[in-house]
C-alpha positions in Angstrom: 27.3 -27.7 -90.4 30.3 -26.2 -88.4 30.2 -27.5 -84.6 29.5 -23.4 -84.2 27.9 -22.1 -87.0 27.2 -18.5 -88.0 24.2 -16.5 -87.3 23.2 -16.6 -90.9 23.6 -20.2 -91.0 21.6 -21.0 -87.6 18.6 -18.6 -88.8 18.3 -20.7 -92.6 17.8 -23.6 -89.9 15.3 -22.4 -87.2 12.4 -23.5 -88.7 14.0 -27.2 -89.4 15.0 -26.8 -85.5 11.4 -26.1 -84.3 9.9 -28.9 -86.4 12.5 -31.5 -86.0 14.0 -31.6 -88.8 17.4 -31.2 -88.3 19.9 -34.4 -87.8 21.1 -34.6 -83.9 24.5 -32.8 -85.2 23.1 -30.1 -87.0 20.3 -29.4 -83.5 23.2 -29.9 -81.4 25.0 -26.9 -83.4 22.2 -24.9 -83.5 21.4 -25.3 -79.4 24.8 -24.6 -78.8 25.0 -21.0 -80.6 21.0 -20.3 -79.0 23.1 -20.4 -76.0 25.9 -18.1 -76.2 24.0 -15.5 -79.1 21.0 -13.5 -77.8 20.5 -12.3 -81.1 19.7 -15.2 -82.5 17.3 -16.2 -79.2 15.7 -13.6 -80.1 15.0 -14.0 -83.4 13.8 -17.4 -83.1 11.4 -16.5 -80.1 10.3 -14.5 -82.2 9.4 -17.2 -84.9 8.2 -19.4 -82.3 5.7 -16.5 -81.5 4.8 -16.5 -85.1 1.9 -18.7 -85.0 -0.1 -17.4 -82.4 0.2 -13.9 -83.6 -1.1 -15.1 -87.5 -4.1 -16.4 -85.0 -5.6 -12.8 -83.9 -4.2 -11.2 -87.6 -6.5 -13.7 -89.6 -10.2 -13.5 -89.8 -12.5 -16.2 -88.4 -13.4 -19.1 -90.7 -16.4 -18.2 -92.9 -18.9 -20.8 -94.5 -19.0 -20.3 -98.2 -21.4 -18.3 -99.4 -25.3 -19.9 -99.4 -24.8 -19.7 -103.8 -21.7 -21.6 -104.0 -23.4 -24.3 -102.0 -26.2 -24.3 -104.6 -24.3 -24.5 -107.2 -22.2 -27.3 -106.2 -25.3 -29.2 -105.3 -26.7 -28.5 -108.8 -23.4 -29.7 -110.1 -23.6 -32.9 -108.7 -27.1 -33.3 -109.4 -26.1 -32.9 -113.5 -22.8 -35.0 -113.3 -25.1 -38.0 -111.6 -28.0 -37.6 -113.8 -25.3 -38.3 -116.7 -24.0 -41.8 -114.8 -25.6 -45.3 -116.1 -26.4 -47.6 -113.0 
């Protein structure tokens, strides 16, 4: 990666920036053009924001339904009937 890099390049990288996973060059590179292109601030406020937005969009956690817990439980009721102690 170029000491500068494109926008194009530092956008294929801001997820690997936010987790880490870029080598102390390649951060380095990607700080430096955060700094000087609002654009591409932006853009990865933006992703950053990402997760808490999926939050509200996604429905709260459901338990499965009371039949799929019945028949899992029959399930295992027929596969250790079948075992030999």
């Amino acid at each position: 990666m170029k000491l500068l890099p494109s926008c194009r390049e530092v956008r294929e990288r801001l997820t690997d920036y936010s987790e880490g996973g870029l080598t102390p060059r390649e951060r380095a590179s990607v700080w430096l053009h955060l700094l000087i292109c609002s654009a591409c601030t932006a853009f990865y406020r933006g992703l950053r924001a990402l997760p808490g937005v999926a939050r509200f969009l996604l429905p709260p956690e459901q338990p499965p339904p009371a039949e799929a817990a019945q028949a899992l439980e029959g399930a295992l009721r027929r596969i250790q009937g079948h075992q030999h102690p």
